[in-house]
C-alpha positions in Angstrom: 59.7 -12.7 138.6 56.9 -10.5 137.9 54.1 -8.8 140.5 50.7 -8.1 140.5 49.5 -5.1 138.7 53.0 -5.0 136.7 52.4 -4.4 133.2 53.9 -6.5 130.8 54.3 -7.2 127.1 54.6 -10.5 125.1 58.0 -11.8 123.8 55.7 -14.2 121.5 52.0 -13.8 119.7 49.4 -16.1 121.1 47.3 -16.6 118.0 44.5 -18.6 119.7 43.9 -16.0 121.8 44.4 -13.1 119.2 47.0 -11.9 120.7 50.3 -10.3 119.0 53.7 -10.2 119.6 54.0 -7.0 121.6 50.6 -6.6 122.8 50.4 -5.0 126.7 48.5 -6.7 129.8 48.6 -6.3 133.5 49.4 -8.6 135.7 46.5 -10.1 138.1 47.6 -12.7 139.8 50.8 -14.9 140.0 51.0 -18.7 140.1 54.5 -19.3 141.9 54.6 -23.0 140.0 56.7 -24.3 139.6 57.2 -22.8 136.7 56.0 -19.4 137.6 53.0 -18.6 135.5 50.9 -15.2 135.6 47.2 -14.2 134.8 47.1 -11.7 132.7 44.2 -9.3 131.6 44.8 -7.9 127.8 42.8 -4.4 126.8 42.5 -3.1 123.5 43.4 1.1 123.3 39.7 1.8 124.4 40.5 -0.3 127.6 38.2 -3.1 126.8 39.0 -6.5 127.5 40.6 -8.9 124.9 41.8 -12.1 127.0 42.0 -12.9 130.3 44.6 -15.6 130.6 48.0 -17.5 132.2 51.0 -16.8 130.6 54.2 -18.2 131.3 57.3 -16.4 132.9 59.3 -16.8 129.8 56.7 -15.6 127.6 56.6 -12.0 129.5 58.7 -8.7 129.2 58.0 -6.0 131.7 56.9 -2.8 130.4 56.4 -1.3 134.0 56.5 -1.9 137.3 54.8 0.2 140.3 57.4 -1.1 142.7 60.2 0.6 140.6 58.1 3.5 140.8 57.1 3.8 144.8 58.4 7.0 146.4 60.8 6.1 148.7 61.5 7.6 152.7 63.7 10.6 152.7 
């Protein structure tokens, strides 16, 4: 399961949205479902929007998560 503001990559192109396999979103907001789906915001390189739309889990890779990089207590 994925969290907000992860960033994550497609496993599959979505074509009606112009979107290619591979392409990189964040994560804005997650559906629990079930299934779990995710809202996700796609930029182009010049960080301008390209689709704003759910996703399903199964359609999603992570690319990076802030919680796996949180600085931890000493």
């Amino acid at each position: 399961m994925f969290a907000e503001l992860d960033v994550v990559r497609l496993r599959r192109g979505l074509p009606a949205a112009g979107l290619s396999r591979g392409q990189t979103g964040t994560i804005h907001a997650v559906h629990a479902g079930p299934p779990p789906s995710y809202l996700v915001e796609f930029c182009d390189a010049r960080g301008l929007t390209l689709a704003i739309l759910p996703v399903a889990e199964e359609d999603l890779a992570l690319q990076w998560s802030r919680h796996a990089h949180q600085e931890r207590p000493a």
